[in-house]
C-alpha angles and dihedrals in degrees: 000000000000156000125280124241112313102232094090091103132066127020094335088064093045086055098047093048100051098089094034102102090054089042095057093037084060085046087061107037084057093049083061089050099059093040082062095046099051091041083055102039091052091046090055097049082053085067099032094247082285109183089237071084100064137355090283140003117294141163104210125039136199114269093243093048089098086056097055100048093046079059087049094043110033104150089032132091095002091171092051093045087046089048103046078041075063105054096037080058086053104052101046087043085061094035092051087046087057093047089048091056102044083053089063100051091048101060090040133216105325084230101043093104098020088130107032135310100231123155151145130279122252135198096282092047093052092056094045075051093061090238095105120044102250110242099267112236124242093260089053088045091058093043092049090248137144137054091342117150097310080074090059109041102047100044132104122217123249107171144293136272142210128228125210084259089061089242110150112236120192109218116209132179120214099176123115088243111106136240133232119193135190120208131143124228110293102008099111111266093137099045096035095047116351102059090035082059106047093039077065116022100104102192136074117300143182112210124180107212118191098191109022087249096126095038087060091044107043112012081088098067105032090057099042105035102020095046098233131158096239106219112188102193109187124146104189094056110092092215152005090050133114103252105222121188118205094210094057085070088057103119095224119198087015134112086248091061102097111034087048081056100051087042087054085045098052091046086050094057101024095062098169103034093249092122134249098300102166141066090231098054087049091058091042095059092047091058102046088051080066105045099040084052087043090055089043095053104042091047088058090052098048092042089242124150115269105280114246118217096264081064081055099059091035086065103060080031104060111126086197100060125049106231090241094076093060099050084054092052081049098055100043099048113151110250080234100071093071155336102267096038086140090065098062096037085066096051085054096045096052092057096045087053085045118111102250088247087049092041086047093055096049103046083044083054099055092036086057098054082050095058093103103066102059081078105115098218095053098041086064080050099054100032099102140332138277088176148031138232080232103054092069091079098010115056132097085264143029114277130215109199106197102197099196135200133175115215092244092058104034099099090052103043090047088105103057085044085059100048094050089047095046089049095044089063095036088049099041105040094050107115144013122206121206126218117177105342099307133083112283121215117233099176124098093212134016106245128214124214102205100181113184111204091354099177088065091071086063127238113336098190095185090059090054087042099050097031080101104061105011082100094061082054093053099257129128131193133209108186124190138196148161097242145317103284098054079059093050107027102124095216101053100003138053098273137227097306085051110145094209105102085042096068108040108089083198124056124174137175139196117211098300126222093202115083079209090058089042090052092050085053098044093054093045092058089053134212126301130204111233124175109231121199122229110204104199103186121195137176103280108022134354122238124208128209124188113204126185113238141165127269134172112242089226121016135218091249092040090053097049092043093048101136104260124206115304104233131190136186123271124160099352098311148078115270126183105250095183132004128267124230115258139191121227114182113192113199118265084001122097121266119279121223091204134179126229114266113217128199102221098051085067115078095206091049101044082052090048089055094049096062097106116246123247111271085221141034115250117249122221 
């Protein structure tokens, strides 16, 4: 003995009840219906369906006729009319029984769902989720409606499933709502969901790659079959990368002038997202508004080409020049350089009125968060643009914009990431325009943010922030880390109050390493009502009780031991042989038990993938 399926709680069962009182009063008007007939029907046998019954001979009567010839007989045949009144009584006794019945299984086992109504999804519940093209109706079919191709070039990719036929489904969402994915190092998240994505993902895209791998995968293609624009943006690379120079997005003579000044400002001297904690990075930030305004302005009036930020430490770091000078040109800046001259009067000003220890720290402090542009190699990427912010949703063409790392350079390059990817949010997700009562697109292309280890960049308080309203702006998110706590951890994450998971209507998981991440997923599955059965043997016979408890759907201990990819040696590495199993929660859906999708078992994919990349970015 058991429960029935577990979906008779929640919305399902408010839908499903909304036309049950009219259902059950047509249940029992018909149960009325048939009483009559049966009471008519025998009333006319007793007399053979003679025609003295009706105006002419006939073998099956209208429900209502018994009525009508009682009307017409009252005082005659009294034993006929009693008899057909029986077996009316009987009929509607055994029809209200039925009903009664029916009534009963409908509403379900009062306990079936005493503990919870968890389950997971099948195959209907996955296409109400978005994930499975719906099966397109005949009239669809005729106006060339439905899922079509639209459902398959603008998806990501969020996982697989498996039927009862053990055929392998690839579940894509194509909605603007964002994703959220938890997988640890090495367990198959490129090759299972980012590289699927991007080998089919037709729009524009900014991907930080932290090894070049999916540059080398998928910018072939991208470039050759999806008509993008291919951007490798990687400053530490000497040569073959897009050079890209934050100051150039500066809006200069605009409202937005300032306050893009004093965001560039604080990135530059919060490196890592935990705020400005310090006197000394205040001051810091105050004085590079200044001086970055100050460049600008002074390159404009000499013709010269827009400063970079290695200008901007070679000014407070010329040996040929002693620092007070500059904070006199400063000062003593014409009105007629620029709109915000004040601005950089004052900066001037307040080193100038700075004891000369005080003067000293905080010109050592912003000189410190500039150190790492004095690399060669970064300074010719970051000397001028050969694209625009922009460009990304706004260009002729979609725009995949590769941000590329090397291990090794990861830790010291983590600044200018955060800065492109700050000013990517803040540039794109500036304004909304209305048509007609609804929200009008003014992007050219959608644009995916496909940010691989994300917390890794720090706290980017503006993506938190944003996550909210960046789809309204065209902009989707697939965010990516190793586990919850690298999410919510309160020195390098966004802490317990963080709003991330909030605000991703998808969150998947591959098998975690971390009990934290297992306990997030357990509770996101839900609990589930069983019945367990207690065997109490005794000397002469042995009784059995079944009792209704509460079970999560997924345990702690299930969760941690789900079986993860099989992989085998090849070349020296280690290469996935055959897919893990994966959890994907959709928010207000059941849970999923998915299966891992992988690239090269696919034979479009894998040819996708072996397009060759291009040997140099493109330059807008």
């Amino acid at each position: 003995m058991k429960p029935g399926p577990n979906n008779g709680v929640g919305l399902p069962i408010r839908a499903d009840t909304a036309n049950r009182p009219f259902l059950m009063s047509a249940l029992f008007l018909l149960v009325l219906a048939l009483s009559l007939a049966a009471a008519t029907q025998y009333f006319a046998h007793a007399f053979q369906y003679h025609a003295a019954l009706g105006t002419h001979q006939n073998f099956l009567y209208a429900p209502w006729k018994i009525l009508e010839w009682a009307k017409l007989w009252p005082d005659r045949y009294g034993n006929e009319f009693s008899m057909a009144g029986s077996v009316a009584t009987m009929t509607a006794a055994l029809g209200l029984i039925l009903l009664l019945a029916l009534k009963r299984h409908l509403s379900g086992p009062a306990t079936s769902y005493l503990h919870g109504s968890a389950r997971w999804a099948g195959k209907k519940d996955i296409i109400a989720a978005g994930l499975l093209p719906r099966r397109r109706s005949w009239l669809e079919v005729l106006r060339g409606q439905g899922h079509g191709s639209a459902f398959r070039s603008t998806g990501v990719y969020v996982g697989a499933w498996l039927d009862k036929r053990g055929r392998q489904h690839y579940l894509r969402h194509s909605g603007p709502e964002h994703v959220l994915c938890y997988a640890p190092t090495r367990s198959g998240k490129g090759v299972g969901l980012i590289v699927p994505t991007l080998l089919s993902w037709g729009e524009s895209t900014v991907i930080t790659d932290l090894k070049g791998e999916l540059w080398e995968l998928t910018a072939g293609w991208r470039k050759q079959y999806a008509g993008n624009r291919v951007l490798r943006f990687e400053p530490a690379a000497a040569s073959g990368g897009a050079h890209w120079n934050p100051l150039e997005e500066i809006r200069l003579d605009s409202e937005f002038e300032v306050g893009d000044v004093q965001n560039l400002a604080t990135l530059i001297v919060d490196p890592d997202g935990k705020g400005l904690e310090s006197h000394w990075q205040k001051s810091a930030q105050a004085l590079l508004v200044g001086l970055i305004l100050h460049a600008l302005y002074q390159a404009r009036s000499s013709g010269g080409a827009t400063p970079s930020l290695s200008d901007i430490d070679s000014l407070l770091s010329n040996p040929n020049r002693d620092i007070g000078e500059l904070w006199m040109e400063m000062f003593l800046l014409p009105p007629s350089s620029g709109p915000n001259c004040r601005i950089v009067s004052a900066s001037g000003r307040d080193m100038l009125d700075r004891p000369e220890e005080e003067g000293g720290s905080v010109l050592s402090t912003a000189k410190s968060y500039l150190s790492l542009y004095r690399d060669p190699v970064v300074r010719g990427n970051i000397s001028d643009s050969h694209f625009k912010i922009r460009d990304l949703m706004h260009h002729e063409d979609p725009v995949s914009l590769y941000i590329v790392t090397r291990p090794t350079d990861k830790a010291r390059l983590r600044p200018l990431i955060r800065i492109l990817l700050n000013m990517i949010v803040r540039l794109l997700a500036d304004r909304i325009e209305f048509e007609g009562g609804r929200p009008k697109p003014v992007y050219k292309h959608r644009l995916l943010m496909m940010l691989d280890e994300f917390p890794s960049l720090g706290k980017l308080e503006i993506l938190q922030e944003s996550l909210a309203f960046l789809a309204g702006y065209g902009i989707k998110c697939y965010l990516i880390c190793q586990d919850i706590n690298q999410l919510k951890s309160s020195r390098t994450g966004y802490g317990q109050d963080e709003s991330i998971t909030s605000n991703c209507h998808i969150q998947n998981a591959f098998p975690p390493n971390r009990v934290e991440t297992a306990e997030h997923l357990s509770k996101l599955t839900g609990q589930t009502t069983i019945v367990k059965e207690q065997v109490t043997k005794g000397d002469k016979h042995t009784s059995r009780t079944l009792q209704e408890v509460q079970r999560s759907l997924l345990t702690v201990d299930e969760c941690l031991r789900m079986p993860g990819p099989v992989k085998g040696v090849k070349d020296g590495g280690d290469v996935i042989e055959r897919a893990g199993d994966m959890i994907i929660y959709v928010a207000g859906f059941p849970a999923i038990y998915g299966r891992q999708p992988l690239y090269f078992q696919d034979a479009v994919f894998q040819k996708r993938a072996e397009v060759p990349a291009p040997m140099a970015s493109d330059r807008l």
